[in-house]
C-alpha positions, 0 to 999 in steps of 0.5 A: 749131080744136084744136091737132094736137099735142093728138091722139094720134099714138104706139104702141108703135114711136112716136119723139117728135121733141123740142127746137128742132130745124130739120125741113128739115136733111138729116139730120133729113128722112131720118130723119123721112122714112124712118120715115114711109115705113116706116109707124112712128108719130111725133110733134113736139114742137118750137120755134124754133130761135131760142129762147135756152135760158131762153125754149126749155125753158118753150115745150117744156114748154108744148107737151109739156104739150098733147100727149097722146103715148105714144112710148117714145122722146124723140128729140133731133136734131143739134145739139140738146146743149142740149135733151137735159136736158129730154128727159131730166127729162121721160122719166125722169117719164114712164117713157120713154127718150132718143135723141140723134143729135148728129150733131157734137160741140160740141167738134170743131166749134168747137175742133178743126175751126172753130178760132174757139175756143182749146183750152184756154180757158173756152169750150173746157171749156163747149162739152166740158162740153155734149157731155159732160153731153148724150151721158151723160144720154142712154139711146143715142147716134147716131154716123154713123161708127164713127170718129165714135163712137170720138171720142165714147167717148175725148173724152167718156167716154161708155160704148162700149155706148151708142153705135150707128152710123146713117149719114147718107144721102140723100133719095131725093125731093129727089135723084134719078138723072140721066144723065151730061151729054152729051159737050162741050167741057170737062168741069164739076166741081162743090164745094158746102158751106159751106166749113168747115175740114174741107172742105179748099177751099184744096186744090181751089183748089190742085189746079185751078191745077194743071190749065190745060191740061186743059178743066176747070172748077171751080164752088164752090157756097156761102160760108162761114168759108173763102170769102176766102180761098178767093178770095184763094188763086184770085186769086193763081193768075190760070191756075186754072179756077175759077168761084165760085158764091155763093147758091145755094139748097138745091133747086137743089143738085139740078140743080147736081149733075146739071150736073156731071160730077165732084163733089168731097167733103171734103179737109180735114186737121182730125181732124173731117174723118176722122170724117165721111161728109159729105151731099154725097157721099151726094148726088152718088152718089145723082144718079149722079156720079162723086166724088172725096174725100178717103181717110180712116177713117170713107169707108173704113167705108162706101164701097170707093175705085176702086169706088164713088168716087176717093179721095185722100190729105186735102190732097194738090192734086197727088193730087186734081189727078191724079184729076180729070186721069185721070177727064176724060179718061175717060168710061168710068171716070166712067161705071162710077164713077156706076154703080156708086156711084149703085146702092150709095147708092140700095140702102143709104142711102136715107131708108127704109133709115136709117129701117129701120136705126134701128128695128132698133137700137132694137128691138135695144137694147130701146128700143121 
């Protein structure tokens, strides 16, 4: 059978997906989506996501080498630092160009957000090295926020010309509007993720301690670096409504959110928590929920606090305890929340609209 990566699949407006990339990652699936959606051409060149450096650039090659694609860009994938060397050998052979959308730095993950390496220490440089070394070779830098790319340009010197905000969005095929629940006996706020630093779950804990005398139920989808000690913390406050719900797969998130009737954001106090929009809230606007997050530069970008969510200072429990106190015992206001939000997101940040974004950026910058 003859390979499909042998076959020609570029034009002029083609993108070259490249490197050890997870296809099924939100971000990589709005934009590959989108841009199909949209009618432009692509094409792959991908490996395992598994695959060490040494053994990685060898089966990128092996597999570049079968294929017989034109596409002016090679775009590289968040997370994928390490490969964007080998994009760049190959395009500057081949005459095209390099993309990359980090998505994160390195850096801010692990040192700033994650804290699992100290500043200042060997791994510290290495992982600022990386970024470094990646966001300068690269042709054009992807940032989702503003604030974002303000990071990249400071920490990495990376020149402010080269870097282009293209927010995050959602899937329109996977989240899809729903109704509010109907009326009951209490009301169900709903946290998924994966319980980074910037996700501030101590702070939910917190605020949902505060609100026992509320019918109130706090569900927390997920696990991850802070997962015990977001259960110590409920632990010692036996009056807190809350019920942790691990092992949740990905295509239940869907139905997860529907269920509710608040979604909670970020509350976290990281610098990588004020230069984010994460997924999640594009997401449960995007279902038609009511959100509550946190208030900080990068939301402020995108998303207008009082109209199309609740926004609240960053680890302030009394604060997101209020909100959430106010939108339960209101309807009306979860519903205009919902509303409007859920439009807004639908309009502007769906997969076709990114996707449109993107070639615009690209066209703009001469790129294709």
């Amino acid at each position: 059978m003859k390979d499909p990566a042998a076959a020609p699949r570029s034009s002029a407006n083609g993108l070259l997906f490249f490197g050890a990339y997870d296809p099924s990652y939100p971000r990589n699936a709005i934009i590959r989506r989108g841009w199909e959606k949209c009618g432009f051409p692509a094409a792959e060149c991908r490996v395992d996501t598994r695959l060490k450096v040494h053994a990685r650039y060898p089966a990128l090659l092996w597999r570049y080498g079968r294929m017989r694609d034109a596409s002016p860009v090679i775009f590289v994938p968040d997370f994928r630092h390490k490969d964007v060397p080998l994009a760049w050998a190959i395009a500057r052979c081949s005459g095209r160009r390099v993309v990359f959308d980090p998505l994160v730095s390195r850096f801010e993950t692990r040192v700033l957000d994650r804290e699992d390496v100290p500043p200042g220490s060997a791994q510290s440089h290495h992982n600022r090295n990386i970024d470094a070394l990646s966001m300068r070779l690269a042709d054009l830098v992807l940032a989702d926020t503003e604030a974002h790319a303000r990071f990249y340009a400071g920490e990495f010197s990376v020149s402010p010309g080269k870097i282009r905000v293209l927010p995050v969005g959602f899937d329109e095929d996977v989240f899809r509007e729903a109704p509010l629940p109907p009326g009951r006996g209490g009301i169900e706020v709903l946290f998924y993720g994966t319980y980074l630093p910037l996700h501030g779950v101590a702070t939910i804990v917190d605020a949902a301690s505060l609100l026992g005398d509320v019918p109130v139920r706090f569900t927390l989808v997920g696990g991850g670096q802070t997962f015990a000690e977001a259960k110590r913390r409920a632990a010692e406050r036996p009056g807190a409504p809350i019920v942790f719900k691990a092992g949740v797969n990905e295509r239940e998130i869907p139905g997860e959110i529907a269920r509710a009737d608040i979604v909670l954001g970020i509350f976290g106090t990281s610098p990588k928590s004020h230069m984010v929009v994460p997924n999640k809230l594009y997401q449960a606007l995007a279902v038609g929920r009511p959100v509550v997050t946190g208030d900080t530069a990068a939301l402020r970008e995108l998303f207008e606090g009082g109209t199309h969510l609740v926004a609240v200072p960053p680890g302030n429990a009394a604060a997101l305890a209020d909100a959430v106190r106010s939108l339960a015992a209101n309807r009306v206001v979860r519903e205009r929340l919902a509303a409007a939000g859920g439009a807004y997101v639908r309009r502007e940040f769906n997969s076709r609209r990114i996707a449109e974004r993107l070639h615009a950026i690209l066209r703009t910058e001469k790129l294709l």
